[in-house]
C-alpha positions as CSV (number, residue, x, y, z in Angstrom):
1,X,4.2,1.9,-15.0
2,X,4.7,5.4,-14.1
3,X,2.6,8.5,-14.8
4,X,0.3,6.2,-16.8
5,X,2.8,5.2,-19.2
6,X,3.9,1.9,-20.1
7,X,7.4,1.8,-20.2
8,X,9.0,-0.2,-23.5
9,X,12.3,-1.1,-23.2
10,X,13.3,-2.1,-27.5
11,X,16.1,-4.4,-27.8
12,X,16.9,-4.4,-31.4
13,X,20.1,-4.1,-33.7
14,X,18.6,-3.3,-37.0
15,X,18.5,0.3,-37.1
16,X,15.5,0.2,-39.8
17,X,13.6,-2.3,-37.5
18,X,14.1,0.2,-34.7
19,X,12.5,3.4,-36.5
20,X,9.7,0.9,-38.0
21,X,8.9,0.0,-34.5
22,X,9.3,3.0,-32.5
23,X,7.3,5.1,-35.9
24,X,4.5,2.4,-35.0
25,X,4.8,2.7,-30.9
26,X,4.1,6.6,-31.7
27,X,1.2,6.1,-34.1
28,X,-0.9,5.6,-31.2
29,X,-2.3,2.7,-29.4
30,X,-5.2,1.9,-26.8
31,X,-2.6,3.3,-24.0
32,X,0.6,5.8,-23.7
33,X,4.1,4.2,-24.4
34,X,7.3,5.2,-23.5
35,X,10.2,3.9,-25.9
36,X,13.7,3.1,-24.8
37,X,15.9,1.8,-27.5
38,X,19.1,-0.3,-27.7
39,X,21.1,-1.7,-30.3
40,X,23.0,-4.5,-28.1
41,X,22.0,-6.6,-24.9
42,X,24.3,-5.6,-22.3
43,X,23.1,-1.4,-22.7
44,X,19.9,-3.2,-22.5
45,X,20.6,-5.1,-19.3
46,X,22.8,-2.5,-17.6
47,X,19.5,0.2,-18.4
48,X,17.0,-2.8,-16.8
49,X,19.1,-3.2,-13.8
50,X,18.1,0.7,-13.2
51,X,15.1,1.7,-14.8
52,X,12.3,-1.2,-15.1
53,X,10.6,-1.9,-17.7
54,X,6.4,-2.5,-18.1
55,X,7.6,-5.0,-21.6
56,X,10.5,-6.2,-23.8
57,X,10.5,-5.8,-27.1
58,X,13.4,-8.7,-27.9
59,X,15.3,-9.8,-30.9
60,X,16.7,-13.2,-30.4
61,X,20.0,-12.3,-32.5
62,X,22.0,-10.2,-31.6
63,X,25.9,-9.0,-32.6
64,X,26.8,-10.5,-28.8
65,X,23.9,-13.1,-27.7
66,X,22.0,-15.0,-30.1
67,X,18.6,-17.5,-29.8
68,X,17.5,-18.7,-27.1
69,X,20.7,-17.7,-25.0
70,X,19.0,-14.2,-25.5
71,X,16.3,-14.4,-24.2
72,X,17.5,-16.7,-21.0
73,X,19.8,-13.8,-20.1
74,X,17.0,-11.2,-20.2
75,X,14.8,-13.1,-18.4
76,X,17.5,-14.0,-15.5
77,X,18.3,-10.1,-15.0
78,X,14.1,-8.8,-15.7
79,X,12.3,-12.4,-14.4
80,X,9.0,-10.6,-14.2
81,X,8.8,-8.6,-17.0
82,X,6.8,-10.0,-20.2
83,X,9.0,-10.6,-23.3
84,X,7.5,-10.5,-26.5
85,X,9.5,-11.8,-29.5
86,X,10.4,-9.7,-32.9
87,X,11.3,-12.7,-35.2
88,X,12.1,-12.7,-39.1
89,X,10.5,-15.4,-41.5
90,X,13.7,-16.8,-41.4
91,X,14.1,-16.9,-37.4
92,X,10.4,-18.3,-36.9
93,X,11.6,-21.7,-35.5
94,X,13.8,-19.8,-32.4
95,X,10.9,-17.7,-32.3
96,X,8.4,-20.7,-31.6
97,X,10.7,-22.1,-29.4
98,X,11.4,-19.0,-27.2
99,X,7.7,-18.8,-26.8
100,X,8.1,-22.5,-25.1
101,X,10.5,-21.5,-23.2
102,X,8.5,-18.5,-21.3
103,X,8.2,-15.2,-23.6
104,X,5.0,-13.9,-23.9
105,X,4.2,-14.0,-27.9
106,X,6.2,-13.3,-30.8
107,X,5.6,-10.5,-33.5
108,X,6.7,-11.3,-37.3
109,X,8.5,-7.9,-38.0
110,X,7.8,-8.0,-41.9
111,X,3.8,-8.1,-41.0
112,X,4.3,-5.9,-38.3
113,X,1.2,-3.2,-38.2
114,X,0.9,-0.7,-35.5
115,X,-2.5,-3.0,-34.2
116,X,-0.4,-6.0,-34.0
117,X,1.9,-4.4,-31.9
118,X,-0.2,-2.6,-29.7
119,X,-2.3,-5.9,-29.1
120,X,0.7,-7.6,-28.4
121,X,2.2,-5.3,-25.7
122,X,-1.3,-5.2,-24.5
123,X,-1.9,-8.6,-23.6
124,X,1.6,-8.9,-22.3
125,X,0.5,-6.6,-20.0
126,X,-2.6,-7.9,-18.8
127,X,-1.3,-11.7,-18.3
128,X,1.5,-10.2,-16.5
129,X,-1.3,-8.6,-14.2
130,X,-3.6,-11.7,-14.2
131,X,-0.7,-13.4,-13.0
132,X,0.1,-11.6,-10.3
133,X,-3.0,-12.3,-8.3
134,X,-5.6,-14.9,-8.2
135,X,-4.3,-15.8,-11.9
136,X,-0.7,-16.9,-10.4
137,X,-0.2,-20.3,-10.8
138,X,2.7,-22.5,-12.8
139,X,-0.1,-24.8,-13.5
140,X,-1.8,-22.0,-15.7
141,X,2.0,-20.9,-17.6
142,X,2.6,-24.3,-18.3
143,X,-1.2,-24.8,-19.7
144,X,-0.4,-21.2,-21.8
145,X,3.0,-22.7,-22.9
146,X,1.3,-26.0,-24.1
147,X,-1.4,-23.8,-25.7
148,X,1.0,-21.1,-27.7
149,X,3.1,-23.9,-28.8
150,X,0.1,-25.5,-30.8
151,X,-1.5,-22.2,-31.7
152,X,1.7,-20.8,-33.6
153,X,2.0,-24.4,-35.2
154,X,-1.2,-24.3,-36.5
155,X,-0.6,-20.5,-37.3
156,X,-3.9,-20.0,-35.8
157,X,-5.4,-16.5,-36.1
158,X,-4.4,-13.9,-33.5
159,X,-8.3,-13.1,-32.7
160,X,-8.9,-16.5,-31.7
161,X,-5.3,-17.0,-30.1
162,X,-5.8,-14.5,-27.6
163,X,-9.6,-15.4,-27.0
164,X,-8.6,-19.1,-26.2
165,X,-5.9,-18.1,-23.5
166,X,-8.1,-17.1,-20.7
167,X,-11.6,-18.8,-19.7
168,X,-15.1,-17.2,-21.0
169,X,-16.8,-17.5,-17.7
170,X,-15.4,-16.6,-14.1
171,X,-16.7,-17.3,-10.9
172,X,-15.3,-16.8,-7.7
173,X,-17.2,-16.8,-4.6
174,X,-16.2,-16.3,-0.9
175,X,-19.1,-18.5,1.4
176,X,-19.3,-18.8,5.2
177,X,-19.5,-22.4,6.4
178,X,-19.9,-23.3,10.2
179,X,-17.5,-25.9,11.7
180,X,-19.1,-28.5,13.9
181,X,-18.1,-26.0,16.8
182,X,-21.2,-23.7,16.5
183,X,-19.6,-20.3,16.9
184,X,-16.7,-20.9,14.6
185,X,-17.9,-19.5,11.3
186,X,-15.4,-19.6,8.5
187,X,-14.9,-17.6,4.9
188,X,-13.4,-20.0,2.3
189,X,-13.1,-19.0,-1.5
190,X,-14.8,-21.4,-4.1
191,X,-14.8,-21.1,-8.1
192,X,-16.3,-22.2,-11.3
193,X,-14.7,-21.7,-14.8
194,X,-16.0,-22.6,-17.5
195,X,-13.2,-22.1,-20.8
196,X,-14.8,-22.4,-24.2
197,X,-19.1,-22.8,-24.3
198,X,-18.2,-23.2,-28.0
199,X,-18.5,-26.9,-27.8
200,X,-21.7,-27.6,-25.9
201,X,-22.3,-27.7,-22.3
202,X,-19.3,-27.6,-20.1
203,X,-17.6,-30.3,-18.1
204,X,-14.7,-30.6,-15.4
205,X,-14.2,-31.6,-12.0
206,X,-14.8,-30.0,-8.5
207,X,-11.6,-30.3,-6.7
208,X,-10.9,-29.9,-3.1
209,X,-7.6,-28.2,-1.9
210,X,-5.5,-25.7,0.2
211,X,-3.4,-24.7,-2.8
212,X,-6.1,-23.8,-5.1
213,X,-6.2,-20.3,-6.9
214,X,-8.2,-19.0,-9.9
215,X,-5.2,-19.9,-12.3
216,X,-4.7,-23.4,-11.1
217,X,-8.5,-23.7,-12.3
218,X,-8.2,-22.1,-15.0
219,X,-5.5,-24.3,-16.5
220,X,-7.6,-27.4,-15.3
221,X,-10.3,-26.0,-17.6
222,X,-8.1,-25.1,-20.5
223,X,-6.7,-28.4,-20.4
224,X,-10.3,-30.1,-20.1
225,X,-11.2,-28.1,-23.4
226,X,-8.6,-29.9,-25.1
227,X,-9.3,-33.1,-23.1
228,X,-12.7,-33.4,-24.8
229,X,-11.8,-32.2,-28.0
230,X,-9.0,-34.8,-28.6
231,X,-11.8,-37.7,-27.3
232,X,-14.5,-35.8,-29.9
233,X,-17.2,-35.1,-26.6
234,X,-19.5,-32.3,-27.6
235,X,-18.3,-30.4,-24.3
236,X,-16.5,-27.5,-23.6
237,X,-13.6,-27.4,-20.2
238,X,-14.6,-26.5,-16.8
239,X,-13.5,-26.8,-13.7
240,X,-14.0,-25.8,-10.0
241,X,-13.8,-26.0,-6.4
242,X,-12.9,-24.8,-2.7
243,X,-9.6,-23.6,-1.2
244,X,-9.6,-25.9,1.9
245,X,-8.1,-28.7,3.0
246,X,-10.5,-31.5,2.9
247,X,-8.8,-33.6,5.8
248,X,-9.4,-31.2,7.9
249,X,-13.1,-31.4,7.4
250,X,-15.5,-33.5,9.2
251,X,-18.2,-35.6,7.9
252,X,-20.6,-33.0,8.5
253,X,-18.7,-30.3,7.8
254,X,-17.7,-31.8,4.4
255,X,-21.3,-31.7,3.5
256,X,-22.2,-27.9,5.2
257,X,-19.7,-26.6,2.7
258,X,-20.7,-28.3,-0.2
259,X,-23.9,-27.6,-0.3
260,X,-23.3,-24.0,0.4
261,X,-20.6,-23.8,-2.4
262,X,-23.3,-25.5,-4.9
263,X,-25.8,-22.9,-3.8
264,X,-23.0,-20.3,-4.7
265,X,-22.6,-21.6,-8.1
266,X,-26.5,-23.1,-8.7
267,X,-27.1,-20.5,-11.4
268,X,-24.3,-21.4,-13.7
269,X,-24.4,-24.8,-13.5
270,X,-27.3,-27.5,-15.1
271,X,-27.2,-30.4,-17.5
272,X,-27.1,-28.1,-20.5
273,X,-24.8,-25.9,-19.3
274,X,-22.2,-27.0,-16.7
275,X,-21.8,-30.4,-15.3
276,X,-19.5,-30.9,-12.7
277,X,-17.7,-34.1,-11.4
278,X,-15.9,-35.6,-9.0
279,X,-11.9,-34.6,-8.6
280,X,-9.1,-34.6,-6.1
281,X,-10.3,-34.2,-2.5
282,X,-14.0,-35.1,-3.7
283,X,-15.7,-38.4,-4.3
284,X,-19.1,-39.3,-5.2
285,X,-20.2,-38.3,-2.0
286,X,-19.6,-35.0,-2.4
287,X,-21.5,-35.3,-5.8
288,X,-24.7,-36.9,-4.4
289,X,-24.6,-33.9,-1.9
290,X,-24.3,-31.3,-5.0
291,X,-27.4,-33.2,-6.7
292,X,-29.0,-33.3,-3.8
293,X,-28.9,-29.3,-3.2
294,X,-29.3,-28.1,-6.9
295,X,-32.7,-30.6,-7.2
296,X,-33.9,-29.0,-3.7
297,X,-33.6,-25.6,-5.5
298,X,-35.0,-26.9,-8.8
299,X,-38.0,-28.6,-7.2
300,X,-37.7,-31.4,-8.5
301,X,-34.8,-34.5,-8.9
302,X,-32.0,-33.1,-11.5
303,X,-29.8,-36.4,-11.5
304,X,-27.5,-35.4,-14.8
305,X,-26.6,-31.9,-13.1
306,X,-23.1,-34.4,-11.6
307,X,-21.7,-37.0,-13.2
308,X,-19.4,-39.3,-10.8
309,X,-22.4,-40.2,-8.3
310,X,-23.8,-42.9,-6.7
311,X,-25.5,-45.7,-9.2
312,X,-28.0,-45.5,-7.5
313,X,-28.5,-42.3,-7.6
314,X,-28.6,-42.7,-12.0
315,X,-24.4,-43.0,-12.1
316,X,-22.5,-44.8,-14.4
317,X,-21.4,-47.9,-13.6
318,X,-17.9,-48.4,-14.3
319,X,-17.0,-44.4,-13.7
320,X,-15.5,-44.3,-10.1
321,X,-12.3,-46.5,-11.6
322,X,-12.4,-45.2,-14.7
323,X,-9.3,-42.8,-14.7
324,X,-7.0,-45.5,-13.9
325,X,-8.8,-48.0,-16.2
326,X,-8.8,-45.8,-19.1
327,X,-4.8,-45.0,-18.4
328,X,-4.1,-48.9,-18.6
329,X,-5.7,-49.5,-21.7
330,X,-3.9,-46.4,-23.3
331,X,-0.7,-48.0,-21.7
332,X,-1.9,-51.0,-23.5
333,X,-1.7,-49.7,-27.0
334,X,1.5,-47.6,-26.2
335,X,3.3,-51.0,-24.8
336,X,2.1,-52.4,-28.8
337,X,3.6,-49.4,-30.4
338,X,7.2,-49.7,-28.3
339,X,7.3,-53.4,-29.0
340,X,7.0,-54.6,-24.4
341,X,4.8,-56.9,-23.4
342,X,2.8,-55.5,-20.2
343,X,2.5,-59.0,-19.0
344,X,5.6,-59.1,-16.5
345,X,6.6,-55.5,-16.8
346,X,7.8,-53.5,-14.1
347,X,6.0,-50.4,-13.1
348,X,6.2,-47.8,-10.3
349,X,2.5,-45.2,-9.8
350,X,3.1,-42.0,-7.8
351,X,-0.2,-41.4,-5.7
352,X,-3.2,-43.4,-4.2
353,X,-6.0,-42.0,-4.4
354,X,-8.9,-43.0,-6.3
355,X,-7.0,-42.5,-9.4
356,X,-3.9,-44.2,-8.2
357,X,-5.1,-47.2,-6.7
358,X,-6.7,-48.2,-9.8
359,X,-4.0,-47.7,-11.9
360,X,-2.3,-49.7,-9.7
361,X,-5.0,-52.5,-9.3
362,X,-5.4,-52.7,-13.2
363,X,-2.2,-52.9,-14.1
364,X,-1.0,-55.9,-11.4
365,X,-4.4,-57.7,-12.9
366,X,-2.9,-57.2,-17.0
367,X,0.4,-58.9,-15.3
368,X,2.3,-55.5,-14.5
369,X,4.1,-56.0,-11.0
370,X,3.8,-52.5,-9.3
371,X,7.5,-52.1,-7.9
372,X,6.2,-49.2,-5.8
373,X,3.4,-47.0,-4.7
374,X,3.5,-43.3,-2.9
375,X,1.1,-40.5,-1.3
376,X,1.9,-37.4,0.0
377,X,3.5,-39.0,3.3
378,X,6.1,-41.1,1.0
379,X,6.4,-44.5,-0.8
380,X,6.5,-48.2,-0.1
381,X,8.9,-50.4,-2.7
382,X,8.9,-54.1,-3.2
383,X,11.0,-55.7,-5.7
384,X,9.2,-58.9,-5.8
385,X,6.3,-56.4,-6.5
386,X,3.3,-55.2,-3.9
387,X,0.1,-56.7,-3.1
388,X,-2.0,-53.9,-4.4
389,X,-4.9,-55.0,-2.1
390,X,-3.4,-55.7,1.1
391,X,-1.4,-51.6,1.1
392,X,-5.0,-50.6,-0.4
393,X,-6.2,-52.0,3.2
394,X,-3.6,-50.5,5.0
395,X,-4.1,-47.4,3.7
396,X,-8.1,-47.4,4.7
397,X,-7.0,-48.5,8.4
398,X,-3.7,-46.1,8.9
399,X,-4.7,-42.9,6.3
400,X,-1.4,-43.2,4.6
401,X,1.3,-45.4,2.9
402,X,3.9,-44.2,5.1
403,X,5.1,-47.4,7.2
404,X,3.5,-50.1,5.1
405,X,5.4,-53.3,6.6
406,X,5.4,-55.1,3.1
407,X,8.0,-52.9,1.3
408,X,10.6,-50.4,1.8
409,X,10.3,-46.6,2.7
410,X,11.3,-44.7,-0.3
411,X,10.3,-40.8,-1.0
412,X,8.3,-39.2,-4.4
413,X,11.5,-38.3,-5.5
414,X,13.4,-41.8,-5.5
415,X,10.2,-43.5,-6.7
416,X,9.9,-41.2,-10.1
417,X,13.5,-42.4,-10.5
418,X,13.1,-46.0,-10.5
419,X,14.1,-48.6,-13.1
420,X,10.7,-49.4,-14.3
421,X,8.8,-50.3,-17.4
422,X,5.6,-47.8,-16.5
423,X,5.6,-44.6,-14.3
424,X,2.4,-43.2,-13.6
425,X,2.8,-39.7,-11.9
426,X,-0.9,-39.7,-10.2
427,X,-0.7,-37.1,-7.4
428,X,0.0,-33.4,-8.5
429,X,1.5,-31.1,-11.3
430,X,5.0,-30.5,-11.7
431,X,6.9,-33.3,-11.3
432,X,8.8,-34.3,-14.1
433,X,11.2,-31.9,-14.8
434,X,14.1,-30.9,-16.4
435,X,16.4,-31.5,-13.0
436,X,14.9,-35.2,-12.6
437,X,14.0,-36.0,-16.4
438,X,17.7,-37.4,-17.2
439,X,17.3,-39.7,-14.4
440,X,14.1,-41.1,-15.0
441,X,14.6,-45.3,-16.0
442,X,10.8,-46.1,-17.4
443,X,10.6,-46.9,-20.9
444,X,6.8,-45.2,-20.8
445,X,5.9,-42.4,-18.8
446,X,1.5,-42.5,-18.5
447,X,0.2,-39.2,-16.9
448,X,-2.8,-40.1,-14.5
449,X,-2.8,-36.1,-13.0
450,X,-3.0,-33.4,-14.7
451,X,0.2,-31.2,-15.9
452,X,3.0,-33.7,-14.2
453,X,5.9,-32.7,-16.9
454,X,6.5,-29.5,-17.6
455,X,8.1,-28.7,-20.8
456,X,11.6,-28.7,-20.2
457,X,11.8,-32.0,-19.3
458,X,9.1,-32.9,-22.5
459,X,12.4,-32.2,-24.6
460,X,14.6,-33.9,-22.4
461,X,12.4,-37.6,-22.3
462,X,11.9,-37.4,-26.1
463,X,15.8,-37.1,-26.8
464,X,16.0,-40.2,-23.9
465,X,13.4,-42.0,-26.2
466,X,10.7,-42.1,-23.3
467,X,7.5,-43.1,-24.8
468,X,5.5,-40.2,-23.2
469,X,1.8,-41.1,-22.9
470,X,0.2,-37.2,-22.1
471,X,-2.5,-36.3,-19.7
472,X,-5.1,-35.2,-22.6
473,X,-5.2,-39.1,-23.4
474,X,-4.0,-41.1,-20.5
475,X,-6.3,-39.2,-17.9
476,X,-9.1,-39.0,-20.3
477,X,-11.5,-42.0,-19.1
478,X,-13.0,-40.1,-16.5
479,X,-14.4,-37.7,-19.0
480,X,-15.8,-40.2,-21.3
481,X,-17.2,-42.2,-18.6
482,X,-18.6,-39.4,-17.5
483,X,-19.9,-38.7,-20.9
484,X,-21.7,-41.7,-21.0
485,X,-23.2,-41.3,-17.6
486,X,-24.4,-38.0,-18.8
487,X,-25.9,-39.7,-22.7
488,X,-27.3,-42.3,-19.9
489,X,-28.9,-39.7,-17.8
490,X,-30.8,-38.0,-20.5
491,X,-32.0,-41.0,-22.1
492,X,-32.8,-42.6,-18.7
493,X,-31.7,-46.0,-19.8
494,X,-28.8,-47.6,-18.0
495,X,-25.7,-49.5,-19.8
496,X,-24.0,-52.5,-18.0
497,X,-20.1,-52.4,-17.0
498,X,-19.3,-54.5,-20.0
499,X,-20.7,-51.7,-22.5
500,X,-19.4,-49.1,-20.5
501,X,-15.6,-50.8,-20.8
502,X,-16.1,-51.4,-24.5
503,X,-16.9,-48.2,-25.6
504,X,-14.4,-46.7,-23.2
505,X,-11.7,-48.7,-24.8
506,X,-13.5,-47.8,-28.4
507,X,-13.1,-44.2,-27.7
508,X,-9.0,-44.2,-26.2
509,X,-7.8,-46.5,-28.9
510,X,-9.5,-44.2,-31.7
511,X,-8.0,-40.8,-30.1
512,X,-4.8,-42.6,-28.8
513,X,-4.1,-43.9,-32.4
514,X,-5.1,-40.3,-34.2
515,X,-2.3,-38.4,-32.6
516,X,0.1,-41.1,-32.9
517,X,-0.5,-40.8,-36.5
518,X,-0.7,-36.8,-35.9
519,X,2.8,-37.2,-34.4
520,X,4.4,-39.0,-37.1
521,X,3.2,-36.8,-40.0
522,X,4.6,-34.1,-38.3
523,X,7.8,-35.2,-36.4
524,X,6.2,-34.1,-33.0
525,X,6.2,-36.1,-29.5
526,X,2.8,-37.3,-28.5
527,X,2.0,-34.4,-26.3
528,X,2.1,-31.9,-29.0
529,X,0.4,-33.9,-31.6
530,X,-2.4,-34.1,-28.9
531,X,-2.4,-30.8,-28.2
532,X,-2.8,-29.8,-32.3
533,X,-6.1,-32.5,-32.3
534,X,-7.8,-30.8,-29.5
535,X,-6.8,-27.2,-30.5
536,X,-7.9,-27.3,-33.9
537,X,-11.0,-29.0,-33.5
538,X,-12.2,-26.3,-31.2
539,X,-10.8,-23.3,-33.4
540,X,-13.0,-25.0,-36.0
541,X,-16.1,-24.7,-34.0
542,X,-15.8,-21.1,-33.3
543,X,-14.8,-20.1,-36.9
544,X,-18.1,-21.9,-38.2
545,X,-20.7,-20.9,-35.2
546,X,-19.0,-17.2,-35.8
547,X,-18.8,-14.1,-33.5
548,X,-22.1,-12.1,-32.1
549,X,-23.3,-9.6,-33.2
């Protein structure tokens, strides 16, 4: 911006459209605009290529560009400038679209009002700004993209639309811990967000990791929102965690900083009101240690604060395994719906972790031979299919899958490529897309991590016919297993494994079957017919509790 003003650069070739706009700009808005008007796309490229611009005001059809072309060529010459659409009733499909593929929000010019405009340059703006900080993540545009792209479906109500974007509570802390050295004191940042409180207490994991920011949380939240709103929990999203690199960590260490990071967070978290869990880089460890130090505080033992930990400690039985469990017995029902049989499939699972090595271990014991397994150090493949027990041990003795004598070296890349009935990306967002998507040979794709596919390559696997089981359902048994350690916790009565599987596999089959149907009725692939379940349920809950005061 410059002297205060937000510069609007107005790409439009309807003359009428143009005075409507600029008459509305100049009626006044929460801050000063500056108008610069074009009627074609090149005076409006060679003027950006001089003078930036604070937002675009964009029609998609123009005398020499039209759809999404349009917008693909502004964005290549102003890449960091927010876009919003102005679509006619007629162009609403581009519109939707051009929202998907990266523009900020789209304004219907025959219901244009000088509010709706304002707020729509206005939030531009501040995503744009969120973005650029601690808000910058791809893991939080592709969660926004997912979002807008049910939202405009479901022509959801701009109020609401804009609440649901960003999370209601923010925390980020910065805690010393002290490394086993006793002078070396470091500064690490932790967070908690919690996204909607609409839906009861919160719930989301506690995740461990170098790369972490206050967006990549965020869209872990958001996404847990819809998580439990497609499985019908009565919990809202959270998530949280450290910026560190828990390999790095001793044992002792491990527990100095979690302990100080639950003290950091002890006042917005509880067993009506936030409940973390377990995630990547923490284990139930961690989450007998986060017990441990909110009951100290308390005064007394608080065992449903954490759900993940120890049985003996009042976990779940069953809920250490039950993110890959929970995937295979969605896999289950999506190998009925393509017409395979699991027993003597092919499948290849990217990651070993927790999550990964029982995807792995459950789907060699339904008859699945698991061509090939990777970490972050590379993959092992087998064609006769790997002993899932024997790498699991060499794993535990060498801290990696790198050099696993059974099999042969093969890297992330060349395993997501494999001819294979099941792929299960299990490590880290981002890996399907549209450069590798053509070349991907599995019949279903089952997304153990969160945000693996981005949604270029969504288009590209549904034209392929690749069954795409989504995160929302094929990651969701932790969750619900989590659930029920939290319904066991309160009730202080304990299931066996048996009931915990049943109702797990109850509870996937039911939401897996929903948005199938949800996807046939309206032509959409699996992801967006999940989204639209877990979307709409929670816009319902906030139009009925209301807004206060």
């Amino acid at each position: 911006m410059r002297e205060n003003k937000t510069t609007i650069v107005l790409v439009e070739d309807n003359p009428l459209h143009s005075r409507l706009v600029e008459r509305l700009i100049s009626a006044g808005g929460r801050i000063p605009y500056e108008v610069e008007t074009f009627a074609g796309l090149d005076p409006a490229l060679a003027h950006l290529a001089k003078e930036p611009a604070d937002v675009i005001l964009l029609d998609l059809v123009l005398p020499e560009s039209q759809g999404l072309d349009t917008l693909a060529r502004v964005r290549a010459n102003a890449p960091d400038v927010p876009i919003v659409v102005l679509t006619g009733v007629d162009d609403m499909d581009i519109a939707v679209r051009a929202v998907d593929a990266g523009a900020f929000d789209y304004i219907v010019k025959d219901k244009m009002s000088a509010a709706r405009l304002d707020r729509a340059v206005r939030y531009a703006l501040e995503r744009t700004r969120a973005r650029a900080s601690e808000w910058h993540s791809p893991m939080l545009r592709l969660a926004h993209q997912q979002f807008m792209k049910a939202a405009q479906m479901l022509d959801i109500d701009d109020n609401i639309r804009q609440r649901l974007l960003f999370p209601q509570r923010t925390q980020l802390v910065s805690f010393p811990f002290r490394r086993d050295e006793y002078d070396q004191v470091e500064t690490v940042f932790g967070y908690r967000v919690q996204h909607v409180l609409t839906m009861g207490p919160t719930k989301g994991g506690v995740r461990y990791h170098e790369g972490m920011n206050l967006g990549e949380v965020s869209a872990l939240a958001m996404w847990m929102t819809w998580k439990c709103a497609v499985m019908e929990l009565p919990f809202g999203g959270a998530k949280g965690g450290v910026r560190i690199d828990p390999t790095t960590l001793s044992f002792p260490e491990l527990q100095r900083l979690t302990r100080r990071y639950t003290s950091e967070i002890f006042e917005i978290i509880g067993p009506d009101r936030d409940i973390p869990a377990p995630d990547m880089g923490t284990d139930e460890q961690v989450m007998a240690w986060m017990m441990d130090t909110y009951s100290e505080q308390k005064g007394f033992a608080v065992p449903t604060v954490v759900t993940g930990k120890p049985v003996v400690l009042g976990g779940s039985k069953g809920r250490k395994e039950a993110v890959g469990r929970g995937l295979v017995y969605v896999v289950e029902e999506a190998a009925d719906v393509v017409g395979m049989k699991l027993d003597g499939a092919t499948a290849a699972v990217q990651g070993f972790g927790n999550v990964g090595y029982h995807t792995a271990r459950f789907l060699d014991e339904a008859g699945v031979r698991v061509l090939a397994v990777s970490d972050r150090s590379g993959g092992t493949y087998n064609s006769g299919g790997l002993s899932v027990e024997h790498l699991r041990r060499w794993v535990d003795e060498h801290g990696h899958v790198e050099g696993y004598p059974e099999g042969d070296a093969l890297s992330n890349a060349e395993l997501l490529e494999l001819d294979c009935d099941v792929l299960v990306p299990a490590a880290v967002e981002n890996q399907i897309t549209a450069e590798n998507a053509p070349r991907l040979g599995c019949r279903i794709l089952a997304e153990a991590a969160n945000g693996p596919t981005t949604t270029e390559a969504d288009d590209i696997l549904r034209d392929r016919d690749v069954f795409v089981v989504p995160d929302l359902l094929a990651s969701a048994g932790g969750v619900t297993v989590s659930y029920f350690e939290w319904v066991q916790g309160t009730q202080n009565y304990m299931w066996s494994l048996e009931q915990v599987n049943e109702r797990l596999r109850e509870l996937l089959a039911n939401a897996f079957h929903r948005t199938l149907e949800r996807s046939r009725d309206e032509d959409v692939d699996l992801r967006t017919a999940a989204m639209l379940e877990g979307v709409e349920r929670v816009v319902k809950a906030k139009l009925i509790r209301g807004l206060f005061p």
